[in-house]
Steps between C-alpha positions, in 0.01 A plus 500: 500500500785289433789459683847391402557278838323226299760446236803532763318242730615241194837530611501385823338189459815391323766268612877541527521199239272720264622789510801444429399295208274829386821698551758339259211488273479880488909537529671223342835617675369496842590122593865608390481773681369276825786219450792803469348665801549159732867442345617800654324463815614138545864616365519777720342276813848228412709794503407643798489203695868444392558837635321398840729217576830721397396750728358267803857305453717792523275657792550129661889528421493849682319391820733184533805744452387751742402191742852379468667814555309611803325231671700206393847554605577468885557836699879544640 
């Protein structure tokens, strides 16, 4: 009695290196499709750290505001 655990065993013993390799073989697209996929992530990592310091600079304009109106000026 055979079992089909034998032929799926193959697969682990491969590498990250190798598989991948094995991979574009089989889909020639699939290294575009990798290199596209960390574009947008590492565009949309710029842009939102751009959006980070606009917000952290106008939440650090607020405070200072709201410090100066009613902490900083001296009581009558």
């Amino acid at each position: 009695m055979s079992s089909d655990t034998d032929i799926s065993l193959s697969s682990y013993d491969e590498d990250q290196g190798s598989k991948l390799i094995r991979k574009a073989r089989e889909a020639p697209f699939f290294p575009f499709g990798m290199a596209g996929f960390a574009a947008i992530v590492a565009y949309g990592l710029y842009r939102l750290k751009t959006q980070g310091f606009v917000v952290g600079a106008m939440t650090l304009g607020m405070g200072y505001s709201l410090y100066q109106e009613f902490w900083g000026k001296p009581k009558p």
